[in-house]
C-alpha positions in Angstrom: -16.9 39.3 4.2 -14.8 36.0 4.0 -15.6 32.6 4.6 -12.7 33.0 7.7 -14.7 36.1 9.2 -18.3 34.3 8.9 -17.3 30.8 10.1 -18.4 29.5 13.5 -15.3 29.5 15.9 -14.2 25.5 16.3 -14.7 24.2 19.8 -11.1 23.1 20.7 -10.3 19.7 20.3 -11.1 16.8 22.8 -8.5 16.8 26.1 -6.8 13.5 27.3 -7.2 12.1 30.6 -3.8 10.7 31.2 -4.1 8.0 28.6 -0.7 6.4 27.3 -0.2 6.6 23.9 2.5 4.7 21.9 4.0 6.5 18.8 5.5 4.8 16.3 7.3 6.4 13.4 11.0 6.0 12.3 11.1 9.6 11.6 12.8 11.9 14.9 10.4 15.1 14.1 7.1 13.4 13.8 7.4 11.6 16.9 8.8 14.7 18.5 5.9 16.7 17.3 3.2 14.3 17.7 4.7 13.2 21.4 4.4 17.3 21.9 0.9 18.0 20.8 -0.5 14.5 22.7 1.3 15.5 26.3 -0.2 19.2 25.5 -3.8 18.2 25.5 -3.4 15.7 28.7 -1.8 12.2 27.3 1.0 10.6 28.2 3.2 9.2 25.8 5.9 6.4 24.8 7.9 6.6 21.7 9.0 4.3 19.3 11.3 4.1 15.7 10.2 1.2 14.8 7.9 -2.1 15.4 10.6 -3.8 17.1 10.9 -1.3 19.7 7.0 -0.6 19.5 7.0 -4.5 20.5 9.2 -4.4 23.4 7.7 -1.5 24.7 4.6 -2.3 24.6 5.3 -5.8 26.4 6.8 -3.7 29.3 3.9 -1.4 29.6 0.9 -3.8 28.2 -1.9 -2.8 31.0 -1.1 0.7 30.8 -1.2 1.6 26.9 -4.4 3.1 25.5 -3.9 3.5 22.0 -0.8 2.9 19.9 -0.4 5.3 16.6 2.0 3.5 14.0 3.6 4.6 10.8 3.2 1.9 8.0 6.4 2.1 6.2 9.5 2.0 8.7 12.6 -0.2 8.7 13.3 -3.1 11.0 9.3 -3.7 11.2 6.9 -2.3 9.3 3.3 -1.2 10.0 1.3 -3.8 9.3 3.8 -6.3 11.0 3.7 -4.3 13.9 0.1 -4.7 14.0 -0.1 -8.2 13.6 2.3 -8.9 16.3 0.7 -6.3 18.4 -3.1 -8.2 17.8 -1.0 -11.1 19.0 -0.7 -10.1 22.1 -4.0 -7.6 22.6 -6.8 -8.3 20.1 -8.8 -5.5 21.5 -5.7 -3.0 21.6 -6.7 0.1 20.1 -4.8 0.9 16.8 -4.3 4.3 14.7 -1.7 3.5 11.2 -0.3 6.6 9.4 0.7 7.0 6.3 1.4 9.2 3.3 1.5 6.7 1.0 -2.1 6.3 -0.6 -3.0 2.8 -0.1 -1.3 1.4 3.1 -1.8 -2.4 3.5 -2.1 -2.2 7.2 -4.6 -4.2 7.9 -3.9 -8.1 9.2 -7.4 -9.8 8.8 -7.8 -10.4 12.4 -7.7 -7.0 13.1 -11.0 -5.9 14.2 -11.9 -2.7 12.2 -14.0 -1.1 14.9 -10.5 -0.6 16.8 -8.2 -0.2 13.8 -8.3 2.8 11.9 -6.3 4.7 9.4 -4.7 8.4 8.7 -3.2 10.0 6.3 -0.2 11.9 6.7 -0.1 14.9 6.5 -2.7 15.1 9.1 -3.2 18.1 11.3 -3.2 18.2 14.8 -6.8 18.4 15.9 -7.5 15.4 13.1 -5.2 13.4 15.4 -6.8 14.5 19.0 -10.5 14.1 17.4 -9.5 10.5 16.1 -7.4 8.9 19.5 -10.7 10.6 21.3 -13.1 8.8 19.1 -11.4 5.7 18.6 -11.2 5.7 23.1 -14.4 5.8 23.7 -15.2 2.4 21.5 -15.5 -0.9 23.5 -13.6 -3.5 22.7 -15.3 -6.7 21.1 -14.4 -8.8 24.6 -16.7 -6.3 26.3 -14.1 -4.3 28.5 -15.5 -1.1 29.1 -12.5 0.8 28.1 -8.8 1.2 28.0 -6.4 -0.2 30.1 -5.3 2.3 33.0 -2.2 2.0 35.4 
């Protein structure tokens, strides 16, 4: 027997419950693909191709977004400048950074690292759903029981 036929079958991963998510990623397939598999398993979701747009996105939507997933290398703003600006303006905002490069510099030092966390790419997508579900359910540091909702 193989370890495939003697495994435990994998509960499936964690469902959303309408939670807006902002991708950020200057690449067209991985924000098609990740938008795809988030709205699949109950998330809504906002798109982005850079932290530019991230920023003016997320100024329009500010109460409503959960979580926002950023790449760390794009053009016009980069990760950890996106980050920054984004603590700015929430400094309990939840925070996923990707990256397939293997030491990203994303992290501004008032970022709090119990909502700031990091992948790398490639990552699948039940790493993804397990990590925006885990990094949810932590309170912020102001006390807020949890994300914003619209």
């Amino acid at each position: 027997m193989s370890d495939l036929e003697t495994r435990e079958p994998q509960p499936p991963p964690p469902r959303g419950k309408g939670e807006l998510i902002l991708v950020v990623d200057d690449e067209p397939a991985i924000r098609l693909i990740t938008r795809q598999t988030l709205e699949t398993f109950g998330y809504q979701v906002l798109t982005a191709a850079n932290g530019a747009e991230a920023l003016a996105l997320y100024s329009h939507h500010a109460s409503s977004v959960a979580l926002v997933l950023t790449d760390t290398s794009m053009p016009v703003m980069d990760g950890a400048a996106t980050i920054a600006a984004l603590r700015h303006l929430n400094p309990d905002l939840r925070i996923i950074s990707t990256s397939g490069q293997a030491h990203p510099e994303t992290d501004p030092p008032s970022a709090p690292a119990p909502l700031l966390e990091h992948l790398e790419k490639p990552y699948s997508g039940v790493v993804l759903l397990n990590r925006i579900h885990r990094l949810l359910q932590r309170a912020p540091a102001t006390g807020a029981t949890g994300p914003a909702r619209s």
